[in-house]
C-alpha positions in Angstrom: 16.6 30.9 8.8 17.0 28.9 12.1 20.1 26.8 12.4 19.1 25.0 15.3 16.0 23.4 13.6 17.9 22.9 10.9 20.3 20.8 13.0 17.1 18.8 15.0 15.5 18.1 11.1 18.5 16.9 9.7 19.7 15.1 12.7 16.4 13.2 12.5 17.3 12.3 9.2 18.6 8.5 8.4 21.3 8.3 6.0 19.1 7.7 2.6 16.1 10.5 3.9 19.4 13.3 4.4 19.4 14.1 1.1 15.6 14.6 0.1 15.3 16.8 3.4 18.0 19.2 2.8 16.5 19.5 -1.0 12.6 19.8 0.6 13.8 22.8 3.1 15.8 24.5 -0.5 12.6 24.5 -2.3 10.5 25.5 0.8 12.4 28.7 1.6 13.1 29.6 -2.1 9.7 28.6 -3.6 11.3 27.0 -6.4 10.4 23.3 -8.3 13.2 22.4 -9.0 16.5 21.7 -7.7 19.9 19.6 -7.1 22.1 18.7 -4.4 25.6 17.3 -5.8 28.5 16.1 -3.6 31.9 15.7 -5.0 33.0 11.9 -5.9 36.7 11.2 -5.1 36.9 7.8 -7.2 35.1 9.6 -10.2 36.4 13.0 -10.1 33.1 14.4 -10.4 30.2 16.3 -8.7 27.4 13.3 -8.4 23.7 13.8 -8.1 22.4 13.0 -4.9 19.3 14.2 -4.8 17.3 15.8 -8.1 13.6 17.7 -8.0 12.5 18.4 -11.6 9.3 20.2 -11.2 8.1 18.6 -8.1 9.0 14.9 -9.2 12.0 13.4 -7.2 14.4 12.0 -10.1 17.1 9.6 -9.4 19.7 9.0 -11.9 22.3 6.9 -9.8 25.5 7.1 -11.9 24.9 10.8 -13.1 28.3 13.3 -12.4 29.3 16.1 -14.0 32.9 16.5 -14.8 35.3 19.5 -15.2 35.8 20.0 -19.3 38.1 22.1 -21.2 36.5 21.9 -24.6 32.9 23.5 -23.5 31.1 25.1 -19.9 30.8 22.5 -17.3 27.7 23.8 -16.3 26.9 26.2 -12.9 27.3 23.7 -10.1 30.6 22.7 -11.5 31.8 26.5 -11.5 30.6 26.8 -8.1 32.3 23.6 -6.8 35.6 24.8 -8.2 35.3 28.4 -7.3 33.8 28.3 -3.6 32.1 31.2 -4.5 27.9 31.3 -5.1 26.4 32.2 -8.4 23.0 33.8 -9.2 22.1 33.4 -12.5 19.3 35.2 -13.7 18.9 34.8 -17.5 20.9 31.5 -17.4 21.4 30.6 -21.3 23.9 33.8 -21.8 25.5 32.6 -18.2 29.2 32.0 -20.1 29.1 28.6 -17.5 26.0 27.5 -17.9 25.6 24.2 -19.7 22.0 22.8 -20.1 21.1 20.0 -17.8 17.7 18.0 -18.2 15.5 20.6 -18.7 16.2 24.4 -20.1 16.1 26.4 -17.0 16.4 30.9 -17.0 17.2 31.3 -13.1 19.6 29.5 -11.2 20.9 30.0 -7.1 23.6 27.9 -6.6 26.0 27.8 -2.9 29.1 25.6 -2.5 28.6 23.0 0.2 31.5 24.1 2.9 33.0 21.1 5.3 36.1 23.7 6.9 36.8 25.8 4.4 36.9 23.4 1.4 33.7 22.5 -1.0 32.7 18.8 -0.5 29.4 19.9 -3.0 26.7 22.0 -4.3 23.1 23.0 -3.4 20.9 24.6 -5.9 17.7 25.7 -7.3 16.3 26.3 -10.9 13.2 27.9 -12.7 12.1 28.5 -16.0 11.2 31.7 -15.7 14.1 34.8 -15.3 14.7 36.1 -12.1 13.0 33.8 -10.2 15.3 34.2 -7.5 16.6 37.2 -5.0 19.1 38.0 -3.0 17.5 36.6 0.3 16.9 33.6 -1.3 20.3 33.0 -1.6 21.1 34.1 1.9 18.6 31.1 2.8 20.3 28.5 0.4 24.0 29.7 2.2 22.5 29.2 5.3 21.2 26.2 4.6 24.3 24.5 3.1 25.8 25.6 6.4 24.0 24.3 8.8 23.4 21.0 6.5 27.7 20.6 5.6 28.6 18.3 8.9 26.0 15.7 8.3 26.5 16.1 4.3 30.1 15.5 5.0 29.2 12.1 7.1 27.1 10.9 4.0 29.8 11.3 1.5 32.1 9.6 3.6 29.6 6.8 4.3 28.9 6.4 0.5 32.8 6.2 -0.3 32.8 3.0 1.8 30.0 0.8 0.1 28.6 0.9 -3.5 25.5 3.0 -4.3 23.5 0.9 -6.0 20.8 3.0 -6.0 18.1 2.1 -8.3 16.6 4.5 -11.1 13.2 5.6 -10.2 10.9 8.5 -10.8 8.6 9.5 -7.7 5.3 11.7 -7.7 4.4 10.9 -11.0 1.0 10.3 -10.4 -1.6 9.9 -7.3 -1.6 5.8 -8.2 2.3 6.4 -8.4 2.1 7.6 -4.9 0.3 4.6 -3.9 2.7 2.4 -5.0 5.6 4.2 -3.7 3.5 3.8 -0.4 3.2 0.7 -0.5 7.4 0.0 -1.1 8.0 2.4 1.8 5.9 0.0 3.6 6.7 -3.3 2.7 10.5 -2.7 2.1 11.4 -2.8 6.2 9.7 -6.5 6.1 10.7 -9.8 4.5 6.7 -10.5 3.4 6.6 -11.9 -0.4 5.6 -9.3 -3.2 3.4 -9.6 -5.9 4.2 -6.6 -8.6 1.4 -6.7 -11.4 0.4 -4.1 -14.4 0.8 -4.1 -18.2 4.1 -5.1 -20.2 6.5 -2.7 -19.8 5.1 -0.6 -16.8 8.7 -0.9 -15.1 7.8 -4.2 -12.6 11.6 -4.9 -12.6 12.8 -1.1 -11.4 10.2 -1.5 -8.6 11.4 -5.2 -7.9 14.8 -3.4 -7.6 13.2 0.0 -5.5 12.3 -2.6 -2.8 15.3 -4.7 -2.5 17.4 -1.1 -2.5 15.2 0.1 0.6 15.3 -3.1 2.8 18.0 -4.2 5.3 19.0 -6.9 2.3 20.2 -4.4 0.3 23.5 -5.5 1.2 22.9 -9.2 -0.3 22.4 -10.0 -3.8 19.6 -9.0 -5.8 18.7 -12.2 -8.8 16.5 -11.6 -11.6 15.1 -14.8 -13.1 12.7 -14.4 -16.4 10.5 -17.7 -16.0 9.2 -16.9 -19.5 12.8 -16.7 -20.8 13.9 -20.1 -19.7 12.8 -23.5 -21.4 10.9 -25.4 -19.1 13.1 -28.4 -18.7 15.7 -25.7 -17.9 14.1 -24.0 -14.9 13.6 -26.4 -12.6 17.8 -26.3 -12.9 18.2 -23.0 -13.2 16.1 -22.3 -10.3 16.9 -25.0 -7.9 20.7 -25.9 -9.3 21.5 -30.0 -10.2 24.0 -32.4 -9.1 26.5 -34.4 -11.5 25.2 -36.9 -13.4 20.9 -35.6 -12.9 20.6 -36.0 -16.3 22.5 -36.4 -19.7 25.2 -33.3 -20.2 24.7 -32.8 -16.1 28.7 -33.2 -16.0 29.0 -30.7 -13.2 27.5 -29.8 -10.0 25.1 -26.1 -10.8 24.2 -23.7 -8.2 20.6 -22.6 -8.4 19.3 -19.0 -8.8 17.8 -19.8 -5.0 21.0 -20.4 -3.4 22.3 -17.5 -5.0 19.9 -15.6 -3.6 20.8 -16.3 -0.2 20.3 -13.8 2.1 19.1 -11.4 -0.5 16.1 -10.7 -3.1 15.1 -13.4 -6.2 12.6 -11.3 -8.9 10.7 -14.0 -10.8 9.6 -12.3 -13.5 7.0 -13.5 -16.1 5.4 -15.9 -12.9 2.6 -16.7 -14.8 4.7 -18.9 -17.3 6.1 -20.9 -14.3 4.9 -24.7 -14.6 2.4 -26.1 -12.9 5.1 -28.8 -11.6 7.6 -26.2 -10.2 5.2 -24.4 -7.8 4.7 -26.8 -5.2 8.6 -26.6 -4.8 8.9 -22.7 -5.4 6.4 -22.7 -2.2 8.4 -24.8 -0.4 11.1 -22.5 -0.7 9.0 -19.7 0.0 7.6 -21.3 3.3 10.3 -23.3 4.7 13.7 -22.0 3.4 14.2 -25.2 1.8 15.5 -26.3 -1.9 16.7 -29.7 -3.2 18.9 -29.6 -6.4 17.6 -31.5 -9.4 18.5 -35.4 -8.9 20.5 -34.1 -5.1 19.6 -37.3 -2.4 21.0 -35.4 -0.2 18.7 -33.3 2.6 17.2 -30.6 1.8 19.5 -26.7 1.7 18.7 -24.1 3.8 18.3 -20.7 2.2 16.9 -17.4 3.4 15.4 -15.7 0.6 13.0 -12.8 0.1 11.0 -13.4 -3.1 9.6 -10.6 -5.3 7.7 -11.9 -8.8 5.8 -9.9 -11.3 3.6 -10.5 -14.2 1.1 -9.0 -16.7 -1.1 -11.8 -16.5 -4.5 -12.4 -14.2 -3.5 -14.7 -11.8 -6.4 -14.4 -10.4 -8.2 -16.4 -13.3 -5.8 -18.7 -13.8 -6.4 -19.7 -10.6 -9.5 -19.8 -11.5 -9.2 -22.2 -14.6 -6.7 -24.5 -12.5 -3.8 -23.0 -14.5 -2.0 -21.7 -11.2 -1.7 -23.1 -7.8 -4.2 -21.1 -5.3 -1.7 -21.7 -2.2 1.2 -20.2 -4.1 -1.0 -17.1 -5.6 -2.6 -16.4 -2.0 1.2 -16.6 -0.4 2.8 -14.6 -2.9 -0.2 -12.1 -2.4 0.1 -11.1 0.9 1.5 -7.8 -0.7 0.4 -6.8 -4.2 1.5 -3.9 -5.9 -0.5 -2.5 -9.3 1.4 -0.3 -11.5 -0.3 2.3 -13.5 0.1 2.6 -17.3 2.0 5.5 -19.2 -0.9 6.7 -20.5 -3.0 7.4 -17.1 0.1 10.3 -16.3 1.4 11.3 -19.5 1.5 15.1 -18.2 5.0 13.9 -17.3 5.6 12.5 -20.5 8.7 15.8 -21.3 10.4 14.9 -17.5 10.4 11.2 -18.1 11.7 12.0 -21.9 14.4 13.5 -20.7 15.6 10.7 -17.6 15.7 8.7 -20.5 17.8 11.0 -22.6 20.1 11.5 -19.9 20.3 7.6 -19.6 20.8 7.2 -23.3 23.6 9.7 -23.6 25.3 8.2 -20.8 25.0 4.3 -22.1 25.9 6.1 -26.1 28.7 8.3 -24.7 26.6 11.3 -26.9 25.9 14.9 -26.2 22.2 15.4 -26.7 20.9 18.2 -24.5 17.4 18.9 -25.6 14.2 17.4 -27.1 12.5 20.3 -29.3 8.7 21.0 -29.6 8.0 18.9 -32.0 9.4 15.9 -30.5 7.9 16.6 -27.4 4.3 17.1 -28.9 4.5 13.6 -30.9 5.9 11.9 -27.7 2.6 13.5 -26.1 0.1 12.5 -28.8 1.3 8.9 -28.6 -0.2 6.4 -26.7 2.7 4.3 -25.5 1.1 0.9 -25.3 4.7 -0.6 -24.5 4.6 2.2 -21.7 7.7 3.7 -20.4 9.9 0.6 -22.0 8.6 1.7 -25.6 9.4 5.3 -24.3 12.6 4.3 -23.2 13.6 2.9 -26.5 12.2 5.7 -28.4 14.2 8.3 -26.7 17.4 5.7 -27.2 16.5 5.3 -31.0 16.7 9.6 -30.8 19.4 10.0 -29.2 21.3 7.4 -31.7 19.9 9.2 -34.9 20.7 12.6 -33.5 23.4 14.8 -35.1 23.4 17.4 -32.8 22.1 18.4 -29.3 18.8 18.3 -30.1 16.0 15.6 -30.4 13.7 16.5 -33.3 10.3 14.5 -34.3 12.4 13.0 -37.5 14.6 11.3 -34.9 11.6 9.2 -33.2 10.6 5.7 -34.6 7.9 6.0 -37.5 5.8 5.1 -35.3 5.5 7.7 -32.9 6.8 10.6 -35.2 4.4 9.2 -37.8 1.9 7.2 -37.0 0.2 4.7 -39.7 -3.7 5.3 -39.8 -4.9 2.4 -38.3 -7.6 -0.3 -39.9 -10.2 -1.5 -38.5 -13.0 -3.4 -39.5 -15.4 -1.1 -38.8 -15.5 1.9 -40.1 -14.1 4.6 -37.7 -14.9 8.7 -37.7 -11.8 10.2 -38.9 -10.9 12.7 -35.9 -11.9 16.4 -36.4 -9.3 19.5 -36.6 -10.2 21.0 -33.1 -9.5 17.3 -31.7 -6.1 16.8 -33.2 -5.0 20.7 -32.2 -6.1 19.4 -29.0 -3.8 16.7 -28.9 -1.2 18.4 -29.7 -1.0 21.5 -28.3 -2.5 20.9 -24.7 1.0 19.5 -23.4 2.4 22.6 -24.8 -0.2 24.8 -23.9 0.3 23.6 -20.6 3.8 24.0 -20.1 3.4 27.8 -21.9 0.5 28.8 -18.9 2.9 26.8 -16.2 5.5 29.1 -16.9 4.0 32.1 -17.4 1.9 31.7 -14.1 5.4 31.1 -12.4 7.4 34.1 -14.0 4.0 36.7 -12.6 4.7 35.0 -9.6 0.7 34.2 -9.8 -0.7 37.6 -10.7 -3.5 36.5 -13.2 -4.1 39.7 -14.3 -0.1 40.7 -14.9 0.0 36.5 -16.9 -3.1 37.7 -19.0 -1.9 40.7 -20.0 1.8 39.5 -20.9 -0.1 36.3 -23.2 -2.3 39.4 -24.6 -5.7 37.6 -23.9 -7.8 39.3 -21.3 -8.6 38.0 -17.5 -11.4 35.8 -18.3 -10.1 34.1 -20.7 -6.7 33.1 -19.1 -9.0 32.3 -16.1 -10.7 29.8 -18.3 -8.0 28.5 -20.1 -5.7 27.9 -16.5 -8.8 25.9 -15.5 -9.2 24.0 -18.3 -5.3 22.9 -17.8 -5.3 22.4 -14.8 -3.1 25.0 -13.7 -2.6 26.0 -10.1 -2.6 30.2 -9.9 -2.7 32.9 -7.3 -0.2 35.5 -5.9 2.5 33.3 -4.0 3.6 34.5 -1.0 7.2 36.6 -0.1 
C-alpha cells in the first residue's frame, strides 16, 4: 500500500481513464477478476456502475444502478453504501444481503468509498470460488478507496453536471477485439472519416457510437442514418434537407440529417446501398463542409461534420464492378475498422449472455438473475450467424418467456434450444457422440477447470485431487482448455 503513488497514478488519470485505474490497482493487489466500482447517483437514488470487470473483460452497462428495496436484499454494495461499514463475504449465496448480480459469485470484499466521513460509493471485488479473499486484502481495498475518494468525489460531481451517455460496449473480448478497440482509442482524438466493416450484426453501430463517445464531439449530436432503410428518392432529402416547393408534397422547408449533424458525428449505415448519384455530393460534404438542400438556389451551407459509415458489403469489389465511386471509398478509408464475428470468441459467449440479460431485464422491467447450464451450453453449441444481434434477441426472447429468475434452454428460440437438422444437397456425415459431448460440454468444462484452478489458488496437484482425477490427467485436460495454472503468488 503506498498512498502517494496512488495519488501520482490517479492524478495522472483523465476524467473517463479514473475509473478503470482505481478498478486495475483493486484487482492488482487482491488478485481477483472481477470487480465493481459504484458511486451514488443523486438524481436516481441509486449506486451506478462506473466501472465493471467480469473476469477480465471491462463491461459497461451505462444506465445500470442498484436501488435500496424493501421486498428482497439489495445486494452487498448496497449494504455497504448504506452502512459505511466493509463487508467480507466468504460463501456469498447464504450472505442474508447478497443478491445475485451478473454472474454467481462465492467471495466478495466490498469498502465504502469515504469523501469526509459520508459514503459517496463502493469499491469491490468478486470470485467464484469461497474464500478468495483475506483480511489484508481488504486492508488494500480500504486503503485504496482512501487514497482514490478526493478524485472519485471530483468525477461524481463532474458527471452530475452533463449526461453520461456512455455507450454499451464489451472490451477484451478477443485479441482482434483488442485491435479494434486500438484502433477507436486511436482514431477517436481525430476528425479522420471511418470506415467500420464485418458481418450483419457484428455491432458496427455500438462501435459508430464508442468513437463519437471518446472524441472531443461527444458533446454534439450523434445521427444515425440507415441508407438501406430509406427509399431512394427519399435520401437525397433526408440527407441533404429540401426547400418549399422542390417537388410535389415539398410544402415546407426540411432540415437534412447533415445539418443536423453539425458539429457532431453522422453514422451512414448500410453505405453500400447509397446511390451512385448521391456520392459525388456525400463527398462534397465530406471534403468541403458543404451541402445544398434539394431544389435550394441559394449558396451552398457550411457544416462541420465527422462521418462514420459501415456496411457488410465488399466495397472493395464494388468498386471494382463500377458499382461504388473509388474517390469516396479511398476517402472514407483512410481508417477502416474490421469487426470480428461471434463465433471467432464465443469462450465469452456466458459474459456477453448475461450484459444482455441485464439489458433485457432493465428494457422488460423483469427479475431474471441467472441463465442455468443448459441454456448456457445451447447458447455455446450455436453458431450465431446473426452474431451478437441474434444473441441479443435470444437472451430478450428468454427473458420474456421466463417465469422465474432463471433462463432455461426451453426459454431460447427453437432455434438455438433446438436446432432443425439441416438439408443439404449433399449428403452430410451425421456428427459422432464424442463430437457432440464435445460441443457441449467444453464451455462447461472450461468454466468447471477455471474455477477450480482459482479456488487451489493454482496448486495442480491440490485441483487434481479435489476433481478426483490424478496429475497427469488434469495437466492434460487444463491444456487442452486452455487454462492458465500455477501457484499464484501472496
Amino acid at each position: 500500500m503506498n498512498q502517494r503513488s496512488d495519488d501520482v497514478s490517479l492524478h495522472e488519470a483523465s476524467m473517463e481513464q479514473l475509473e478503470r485505474r482505481v478498478m486495475e490497482l483493486a484487482l492488482e493487489r487482491t488478485r481477483a477478476k472481477s470487480g465493481a466500482l459504484f458511486l451514488w447517483d443523486g438524481k436516481r437514488k441509486g449506486l451506478a456502475l462506473g466501472f465493471h470487470v467480469v473476469d477480465g473483460l471491462v463491461v459497461t452497462l451505462p444506465d445500470a444502478i442498484i436501488t435500496a428495496r424493501s421486498d428482497r436484499p439489495a445486494g452487498i454494495a448496497m449494504h455497504v453504501f448504506e452502512t459505511n461499514h466493509t463487508r467480507l463475504t466468504d460463501d456469498a449465496p447464504n450472505d442474508p444481503h447478497y443478491a445475485p448480480y451478473f454472474l454467481d459469485v462465492r467471495s466478495i470484499a466490498a469498502v465504502p468509498i469515504l469523501y469526509g466521513s459520508k459514503p459517496i460509493g463502493v469499491l469491490t471485488v468478486s470470485a467464484r470460488e469461497p474464500r478468495a479473499f483475506t483480511a489484508g486484502d481488504v486492508a488494500e481495498l480500504e486503503a485504496l478507496s482512501a487514497s482514490s475518494a478526493k478524485f472519485l468525489r471530483r468525477l461524481q460531481l463532474y458527471r452530475t453536471s452533463r449526461a453520461s451517455g456512455r455507450p454499451f460496449l464489451i472490451k477484451g473480448l478477443s485479441a482482434e477485439w483488442l485491435e479494434v478497440e486500438r484502433r477507436i482509442e486511436h482514431v477517436a482524438a481525430t476528425n479522420a472519416p471511418v470506415l467500420v466493416t464485418g458481418e450483419s450484426g457484428t455491432g458496427k453501430e455500438l462501435v459508430a457510437n464508442a468513437i463519437h463517445f471518446s472524441s472531443k464531439r461527444v458533446g454534439a449530436p450523434f445521427v444515425t442514418v440507415n441508407c438501406a432503410a430509406i427509399p431512394e428518392p427519399m435520401l437525397e432529402s433526408i440527407l441533404f434537407g429540401h426547400v418549399r416547393g422542390a417537388f410535389t408534397g415539398a410544402t415546407f422547408d426540411k432540415v437534412g440529417e447533415l445539418k443536423k449533424a453539425d458539429g457532431g458525428t453522422l453514422f451512414l449505415d448500410e453505405l453500400g446501398e447509397l446511390p451512385m448519384t448521391l456520392q459525388p455530393k456525400v463527398l462534397r460534404a465530406l471534403e468541403y463542409g458543404e451541402i445544398q438542400p434539394l431544389g435550394s438556389n441559394r449558396a451552398p451551407e457550411r457544416v462541420d461534420v465527422r462521418l462514420v459509415c459501415a456496411t457488410n458489403r465488399d466495397l472493395g469489389r464494388m468498386v471494382r464492378e463500377g458499382k461504388f465511386r473509388d474517390d469516396l471509398y479511398y476517402r472514407l478509408g483512410v481508417m477502416t475498422i474490421e469487426l470480428p464475428p461471434l463465433r471467432s470468441y464465443k469462450q465469452q459467449i456466458e459474459v456477453l449472455a448475461h450484459v444482455f440479460r441485464e439489458l433485457a431485464c432493465e428494457r422488460l422491467e423483469k427479475t431474471v438473475t441467472r441463465i442455468g447450464p443448459d441454456a448456457l451450453a445451447a447458447l455455446s453449441a450455436y453458431e450465431f450467424p446473426g452474431n451478437v444481434r441474434e444473441l441479443r434477441n435470444a437472451i430478450e426472447h428468454a427473458v420474456i418467456l421466463a417465469d422465474g429468475d432463471t433462463i432455461e434452454a426451453a426459454h431460447l428460440p427453437r432455434s438455438i434450444a433446438a436446432p432443425a437438422p439441416k438439408t443439404q444437397k449433399r449428403a452430410r456425415a451425421a456428427p459422432t457422440l464424442a463430437a457432440l459431448r464435445e460441443t457441449w460440454l467444453a464451455p462447461l468444462e472450461t468454466r468447471y477447470l477455471a474455477d477450480l484452478v482459482a479456488e487451489t489458488r493454482g496448486s495442480v496437484r491440490e485441483a487434481a485431487k479435489r476433481a478426483g482425477v490424478d496429475t497427469v490427467t488434469l495437466y492434460r485436460l487444463l491444456r487442452r482448455r486452455g487454462v492458465a495454472f500455477g501457484r499464484s503468488t501472496p
